[in-house]
C-alpha positions, 0 to 999 in steps of 0.5 A, a space after each residue: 369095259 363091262 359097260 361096252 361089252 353089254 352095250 355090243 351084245 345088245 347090238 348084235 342082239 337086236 342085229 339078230 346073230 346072238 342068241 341061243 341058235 346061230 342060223 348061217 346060209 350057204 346059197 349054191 346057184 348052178 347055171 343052166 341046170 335042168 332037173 336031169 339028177 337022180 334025185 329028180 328021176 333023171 338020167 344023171 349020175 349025182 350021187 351027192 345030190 342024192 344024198 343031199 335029197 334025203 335030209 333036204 326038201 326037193 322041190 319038184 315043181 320050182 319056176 323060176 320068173 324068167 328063164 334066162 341068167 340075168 332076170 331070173 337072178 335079179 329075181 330071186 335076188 330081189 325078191 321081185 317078179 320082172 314086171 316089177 323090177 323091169 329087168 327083162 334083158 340078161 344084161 341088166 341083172 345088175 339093176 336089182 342093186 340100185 335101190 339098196 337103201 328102199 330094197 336091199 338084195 338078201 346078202 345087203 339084209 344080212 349084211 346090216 344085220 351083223 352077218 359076213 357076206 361073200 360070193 364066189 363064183 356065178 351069183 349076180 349075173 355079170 357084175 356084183 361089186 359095189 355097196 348095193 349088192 351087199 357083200 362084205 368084200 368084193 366077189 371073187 369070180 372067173 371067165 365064164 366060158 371055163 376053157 382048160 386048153 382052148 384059147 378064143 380068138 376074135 370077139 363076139 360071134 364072129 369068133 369060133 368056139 367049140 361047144 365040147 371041151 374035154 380035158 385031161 388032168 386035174 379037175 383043178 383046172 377048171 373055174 367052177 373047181 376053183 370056186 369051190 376051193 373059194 367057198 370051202 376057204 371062206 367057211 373055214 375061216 368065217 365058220 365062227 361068226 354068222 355068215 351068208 355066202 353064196 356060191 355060184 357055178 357057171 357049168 353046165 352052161 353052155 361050152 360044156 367043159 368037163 374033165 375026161 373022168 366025168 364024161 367017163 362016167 356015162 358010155 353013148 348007148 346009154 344016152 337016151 334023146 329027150 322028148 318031144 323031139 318035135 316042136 308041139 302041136 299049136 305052139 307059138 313060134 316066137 321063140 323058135 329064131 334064135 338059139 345060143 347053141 348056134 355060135 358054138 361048133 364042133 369043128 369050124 363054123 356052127 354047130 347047129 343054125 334054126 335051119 339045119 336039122 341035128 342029128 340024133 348022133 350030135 343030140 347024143 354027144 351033146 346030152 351026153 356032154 351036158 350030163 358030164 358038166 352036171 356030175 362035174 358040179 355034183 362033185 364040187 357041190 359035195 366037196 362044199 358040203 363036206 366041208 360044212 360038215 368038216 367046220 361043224 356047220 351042217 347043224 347051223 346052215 341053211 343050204 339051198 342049191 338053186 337052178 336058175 332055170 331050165 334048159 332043152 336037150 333038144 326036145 321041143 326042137 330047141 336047145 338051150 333055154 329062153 321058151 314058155 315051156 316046162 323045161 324051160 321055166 321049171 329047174 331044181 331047188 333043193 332046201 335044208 334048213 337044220 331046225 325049220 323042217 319036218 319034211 325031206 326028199 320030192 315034194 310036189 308043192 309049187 314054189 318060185 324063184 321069188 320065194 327063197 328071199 322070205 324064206 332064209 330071212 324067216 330061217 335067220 330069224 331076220 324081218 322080211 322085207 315088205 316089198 318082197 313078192 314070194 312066200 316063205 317057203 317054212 310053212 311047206 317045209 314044216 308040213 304046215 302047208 300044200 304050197 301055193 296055187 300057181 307060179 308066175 313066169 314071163 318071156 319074151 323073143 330075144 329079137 322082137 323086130 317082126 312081134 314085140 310079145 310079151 309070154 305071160 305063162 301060169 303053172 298050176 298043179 295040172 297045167 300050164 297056160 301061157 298067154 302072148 300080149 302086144 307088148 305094145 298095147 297090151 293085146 292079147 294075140 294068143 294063148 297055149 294051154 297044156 295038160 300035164 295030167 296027159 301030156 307032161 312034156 306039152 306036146 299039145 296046145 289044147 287052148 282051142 277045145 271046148 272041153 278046157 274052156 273053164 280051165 282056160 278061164 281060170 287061168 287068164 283071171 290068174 294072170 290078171 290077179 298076178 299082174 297089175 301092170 296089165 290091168 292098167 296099161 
């Protein structure tokens, strides 16, 4: 007995989940949030975020790879930028686990290291059962759209739904308050062995489904209209024919189409509706985080609560997300790793999406796989390091019948540069730049003034140091 109890230590020892720390992860994803909270300056009320933010680093300018659900998940899920993974349609996320013996996602890592793993919620976009994901068990997960009372009828767009649903009665009727009674359940119970869980909250995607005390919260005079309201000057328009907002309604038929203009009224309601969803999610991201403190796990958990991108309010002329711009691309993450960090609250260090994979693996004390694309993000969160030079993000039109392009964009410190290419030929057919030490809301394509012709310069050599898909095409 004594020989086989010395002969599993040394197992878990070299699995890595013995030893004088055990170091857990809890992974929050939230689907379409944009940096509207406190803690990020915005006009949101999420008190528990905020005080989240003051023991967690608060990325101020995170990017994720791709801002639509599917390829930014199987992104940061696979530590892999889109060029390299191929995955570029929101469907296919599910790729990223078909390679789990050569590039095992983060939760198959932890997994052949002794830890329990488990998924509650949104995490892979529309799938997450099967051996190549990882997970101990398979993934607990609800209907998406997280309707209390409305019953959809018909399929597809053909279907009339609304974009607005408020309910009255318990928050427990809602699907993102169930998965967070999932993921309080599951640390409870695993709180004594090594874990990995991840939780994933559809709202405040698109329907904005809340209950009435959290639109209560905020009255119409004080929702103010994000800017620019107008579409910027010199933009491309390859991502201005087709908005997901446009199969919802307020009453039957659209609510808003690429023709009709919206008016301030229905931008109001809408921001409105959004922030209710989003101090909805605050509430159950801190009934998660009570109940790390409630299983004494606060001091042993890596937290990251991660956007897995941006979403427009009507500013630049668009709603919802799929565009090259800021406020698409960029989204909150906030990290907290107890016993790895100096630094907590705003921090203006560039960071990606592709880095939160080397980051908790490095946090666990777990080899980081080599395949791996990001950088640990420890070295900024001990004060060690400024971060890296440029974020790398990718786009492309949803219908790619008139201009099948490609948007290659670079975010810099001071700029954004996007370029367009054939994807065909590999072409480039145009470019954007935007200065955001003057215009942080890009608003103006200053591509064509001579006075950034260097600034240009360097960001098309960026794009080509980042990309090798494009230096042989």
């Amino acid at each position: 007995m004594i020989r086989l109890a010395c002969a599993i230590v040394l197992v878990l020892a070299a699995s890595g989940v013995v030893g004088a720390e055990k170091r857990n992860v809890l992974l929050i994803c939230v689907d379409d949030l944009r940096p509207v909270m406190g803690c990020y300056g915005g006009a949101a009320k999420t008190p528990r975020l905020d005080e989240l933010a003051k023991s967690a680093a608060v990325f101020t300018r995170h990017y994720v790879q791709w801002p639509v659900c599917g390829p930014s998940r199987a992104s940061m899920l696979g530590g892999l930028r889109p060029d390299t993974t191929g995955i570029y349609e929101i469907g296919d996320s599910w790729k990223i686990a078909q390679r789990p013996d050569t590039h095992p996602t983060p939760p198959r890592t932890f997994l052949s290291h002794g830890y329990r793993t488990l998924s509650f919620g949104k995490v892979f976009h529309n799938k997450g059962a099967g051996e190549g994901y990882g997970w101990s068990e398979p993934p607990w997960k609800l209907d998406w759209t997280c309707y209390v009372n409305f019953k959809p009828t018909g399929k597809g767009r053909e279907s009339w739904r609304p974009a607005v649903e408020i309910y009255d009665g318990e928050p427990s009727r809602h699907n993102d308050y169930q998965t967070a009674d999932q993921t309080i359940a599951a640390l409870r119970v695993n709180k004594d062995r090594p874990f990995f869980i991840a939780a994933g909250f559809f709202k405040p995607h698109l329907p904005f489904v809340a209950p009435k005390s959290y639109f209560d919260l905020y009255t119409p005079e004080e929702i103010a209209l994000l800017e620019p309201r107008e579409r910027p000057v010199g933009a491309a328009d390859h991502m201005y024919g087709w908005s997901e907002i446009s199969s919802y309604g307020a009453i039957k038929g659209t609510l808003f189409t690429n023709d009709d203009a919206v008016t301030r009224r229905q931008a109001r309601r809408m921001t409105h509706a959004y922030y209710a969803c989003v101090s909805f999610i605050d509430a159950q991201i801190g009934r998660i985080l009570d109940a790390l403190d409630a299983n004494g796990l606060s001091d042993s958990t890596a937290v990251v609560v991660w956007g897995d991108h941006g979403f427009h309010l009507g500013d630049h002329g668009r709603w919802a997300k799929h565009t090259q711009f800021e406020q698409a691309m960029r989204s909150p993450l906030m990290v907290r790793l107890p016993g790895q960090q100096k630094i907590s609250g705003p921090t203006d260090a560039i960071a990606e999406s592709v880095d939160l994979y080397p980051t908790l693996c490095e946090f666990a004390g777990l080899p980081i796989p080599e395949f791996v694309e990001g950088e640990s993000l420890i070295p900024v969160l001990r004060g060690k390091s400024q971060g890296k030079e440029a974020a790398f993000s990718q786009i492309r039109p949803v219908n790619r019948k008139d201009r099948n392009v490609m948007a290659y964009s670079v975010r810099t410190a001071d700029f954004r540069y996007v370029e367009w290419r054939d994807a065909d030929n590999g072409d480039i057919v145009g470019c954007e730049l935007y200065d955001h030490r003057n215009d942080p809301e890009e608003s103006v394509n200053v591509s064509d003034r001579a006075e950034f012709a260097n600034v240009l310069a360097r960001h098309e050599a960026l794009v080509l140091k980042n990309h090798d898909s494009l230096k042989n095409p």
